[in-house]
C-alpha positions as CSV (number, residue, x, y, z in Angstrom):
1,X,0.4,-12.2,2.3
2,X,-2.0,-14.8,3.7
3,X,-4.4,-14.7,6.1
4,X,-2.0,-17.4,8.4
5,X,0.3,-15.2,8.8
6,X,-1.8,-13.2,11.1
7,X,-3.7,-14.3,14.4
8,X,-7.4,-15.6,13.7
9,X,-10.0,-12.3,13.6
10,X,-7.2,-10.5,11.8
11,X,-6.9,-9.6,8.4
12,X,-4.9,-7.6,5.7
13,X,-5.5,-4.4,3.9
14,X,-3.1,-3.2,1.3
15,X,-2.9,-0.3,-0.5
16,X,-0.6,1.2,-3.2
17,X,-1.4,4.9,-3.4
18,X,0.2,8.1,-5.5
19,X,0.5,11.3,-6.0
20,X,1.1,12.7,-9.9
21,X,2.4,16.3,-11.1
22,X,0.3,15.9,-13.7
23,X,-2.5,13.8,-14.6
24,X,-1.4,9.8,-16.4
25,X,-2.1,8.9,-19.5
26,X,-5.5,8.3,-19.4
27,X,-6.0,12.0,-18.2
28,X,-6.6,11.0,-14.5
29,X,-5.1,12.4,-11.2
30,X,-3.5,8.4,-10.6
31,X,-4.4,5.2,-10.1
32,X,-4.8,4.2,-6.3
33,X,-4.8,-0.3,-5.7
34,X,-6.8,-1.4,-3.1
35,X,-7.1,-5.2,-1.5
36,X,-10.3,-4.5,0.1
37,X,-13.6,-5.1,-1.4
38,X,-15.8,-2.3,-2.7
39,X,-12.8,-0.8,-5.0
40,X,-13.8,-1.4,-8.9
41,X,-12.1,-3.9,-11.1
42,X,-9.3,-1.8,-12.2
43,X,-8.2,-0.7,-8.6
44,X,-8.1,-4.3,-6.9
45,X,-5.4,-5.9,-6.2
46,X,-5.2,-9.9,-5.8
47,X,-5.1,-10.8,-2.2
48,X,-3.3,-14.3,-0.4
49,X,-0.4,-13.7,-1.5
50,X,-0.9,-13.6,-5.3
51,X,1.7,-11.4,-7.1
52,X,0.8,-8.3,-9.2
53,X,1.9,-6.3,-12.5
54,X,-0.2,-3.3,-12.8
55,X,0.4,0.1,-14.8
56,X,-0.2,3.5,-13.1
57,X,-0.4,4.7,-16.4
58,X,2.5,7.4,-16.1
59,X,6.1,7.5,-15.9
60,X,8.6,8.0,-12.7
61,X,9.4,11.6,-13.3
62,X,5.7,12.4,-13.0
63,X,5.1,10.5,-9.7
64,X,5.8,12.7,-6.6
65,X,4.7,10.3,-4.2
66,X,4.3,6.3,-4.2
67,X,3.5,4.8,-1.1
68,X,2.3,0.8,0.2
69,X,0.3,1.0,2.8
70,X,-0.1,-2.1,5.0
71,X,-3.0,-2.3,7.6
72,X,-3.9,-4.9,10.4
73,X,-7.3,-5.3,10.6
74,X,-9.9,-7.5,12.7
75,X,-12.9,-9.1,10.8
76,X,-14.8,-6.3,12.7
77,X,-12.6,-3.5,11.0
78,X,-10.8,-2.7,14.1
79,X,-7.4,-1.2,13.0
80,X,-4.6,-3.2,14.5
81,X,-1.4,-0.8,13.0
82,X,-0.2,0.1,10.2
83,X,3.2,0.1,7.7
84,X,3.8,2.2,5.2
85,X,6.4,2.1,2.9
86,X,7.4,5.0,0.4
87,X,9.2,4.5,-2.5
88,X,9.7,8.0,-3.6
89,X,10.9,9.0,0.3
90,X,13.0,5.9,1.1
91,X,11.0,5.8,4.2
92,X,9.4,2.6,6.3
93,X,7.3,4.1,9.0
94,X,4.7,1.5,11.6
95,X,2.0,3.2,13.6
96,X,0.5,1.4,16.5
97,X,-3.4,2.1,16.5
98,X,-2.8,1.9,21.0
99,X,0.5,4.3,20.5
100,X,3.9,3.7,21.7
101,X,5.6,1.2,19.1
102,X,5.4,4.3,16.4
103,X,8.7,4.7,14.6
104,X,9.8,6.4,11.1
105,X,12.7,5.0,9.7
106,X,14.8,5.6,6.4
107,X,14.0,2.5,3.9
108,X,15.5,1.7,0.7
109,X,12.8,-0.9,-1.0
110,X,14.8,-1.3,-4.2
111,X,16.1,-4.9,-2.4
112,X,12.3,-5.6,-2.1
113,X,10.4,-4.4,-4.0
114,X,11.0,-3.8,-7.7
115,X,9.4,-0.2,-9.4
């Protein structure tokens, strides 16, 4: 995602975060992405639209939850709204930061994204 696609003073935050029944292969609780700066070298992910391969060090039986988490920010880290998108629950849901264009919807990424 690039920075166009959003108004000017707006920016993007992603996040890929899980939730393991037991701890990876490296003996951790998981390994949580981040787009936003401050998050060490193995837990960035590329930003402006860059693709990604990363390992969360485990396999899919062990992860109970796996969720992209989208956020609309202005460059004075105002939260605009965000997406989230779980792969484990087949669920989309967007929250307005104002309220009233909330929703939760069922979601099946596999025709988008590929786990």
């Amino acid at each position: 995602m690039s920075t166009t696609e959003l108004p000017v003073g707006f920016d993007w935050d992603i996040a890929i975060l899980n939730s393991l029944d037991k701890p990876d292969d490296r003996g951790l609780a998981g390994a949580n992405l981040y787009t936003k700066g401050g998050s060490s070298p193995e837990q960035k992910l590329p930003v402006g639209g860059n693709t990604f391969d990363r390992s969360l060090y485990t396999n899919k039986e062990n992860i109970i939850a796996l969720v992209l988490v989208c956020e609309i920010k202005s460059t004075v880290e105002v939260c605009g709204g965000r997406l989230f998108i779980s792969f484990t629950d087949n669920r989309y849901s967007r929250y307005d930061s104002l309220g009233g264009h909330s929703t939760v919807e069922t979601f099946d990424p596999r025709g988008f994204f590929k786990w």
